[in-house]
N, C-alpha and C positions, 0 to 999 in steps of 0.2 A: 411261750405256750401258744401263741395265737397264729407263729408260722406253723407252727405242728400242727394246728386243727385246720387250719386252711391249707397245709398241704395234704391233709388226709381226706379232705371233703372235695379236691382236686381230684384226688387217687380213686376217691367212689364215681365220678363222677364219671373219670377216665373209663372205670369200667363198667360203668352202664350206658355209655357212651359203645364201647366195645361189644357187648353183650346185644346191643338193639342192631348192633352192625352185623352180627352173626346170625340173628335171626332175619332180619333182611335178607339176605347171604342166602338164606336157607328159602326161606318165601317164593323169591326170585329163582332160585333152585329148580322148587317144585313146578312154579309156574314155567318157568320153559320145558320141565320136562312135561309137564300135560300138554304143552303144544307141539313137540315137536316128538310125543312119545310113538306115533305111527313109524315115523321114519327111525328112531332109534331104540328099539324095542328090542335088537338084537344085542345092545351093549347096554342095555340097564342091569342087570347082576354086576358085570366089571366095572362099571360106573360105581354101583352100589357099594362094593367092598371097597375102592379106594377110596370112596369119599368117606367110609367108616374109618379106614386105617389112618387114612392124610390127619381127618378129624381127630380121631382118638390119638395118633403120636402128638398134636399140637397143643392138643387141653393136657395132656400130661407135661410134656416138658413146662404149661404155663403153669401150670399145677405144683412141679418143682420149684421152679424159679421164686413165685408165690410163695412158698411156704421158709425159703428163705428169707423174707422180708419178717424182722422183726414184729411186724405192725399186725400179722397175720390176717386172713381172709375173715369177712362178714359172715353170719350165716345164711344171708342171702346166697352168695356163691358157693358154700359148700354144699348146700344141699341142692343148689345148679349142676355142680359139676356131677354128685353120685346121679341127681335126676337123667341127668345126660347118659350116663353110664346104663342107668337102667331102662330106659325108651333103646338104644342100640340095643343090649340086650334082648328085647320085646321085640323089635324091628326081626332081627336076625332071626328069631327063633319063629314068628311067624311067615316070614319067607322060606326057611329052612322046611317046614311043614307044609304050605302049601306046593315046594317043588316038590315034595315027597309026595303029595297026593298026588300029583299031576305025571309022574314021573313015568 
């Protein structure tokens, strides 16, 4: 019993480990694009849906993979990943709206 809790307290660790790495990822993201947003201004929409799509296929297959483990997900991470799901949503649709006003 005591490798099974110390590998499961390993497995949370791993993933907030991962989870702090993504937000970094994301931080760092933004912060270059507010520096460098003058000069590429022309490619932020295409920037924007790939880093939707790369994102959304990658949390989905981890999302599979995941749910194959016996041990199944925290509810910390599930309600990460719909949170996730639904700020893209939110994202999407207020850009969606403001090129439409703009348009």
């Amino acid at each position: 019993m005591g490798d099974a809790t110390a590998r499961s307290t390993q497995r949370e660790k791993l993933k907030q480990a991962d989870l702090l790495c993504g937000v970094g990822a994301l931080v760092l993201g933004i912060g270059i694009g507010a520096i460098a947003a003058p000069a590429l201004g022309w490619v932020a929409v295409p920037l924007f849906l790939i880093g939707c799509l790369s994102h959304g296929w990658g949390r989905i297959q981890k999302h599979r993979i995941e749910q194959l483990d016996a041990s199944g997900s925290a509810a910390w991470q599930t309600a990460l990943y719909w949170g996730c799901w639904a700020a893209i949503a939110i994202v999407l649709a207020i850009a969606s709206w403001k090129a439409l006003i703009h348009a």
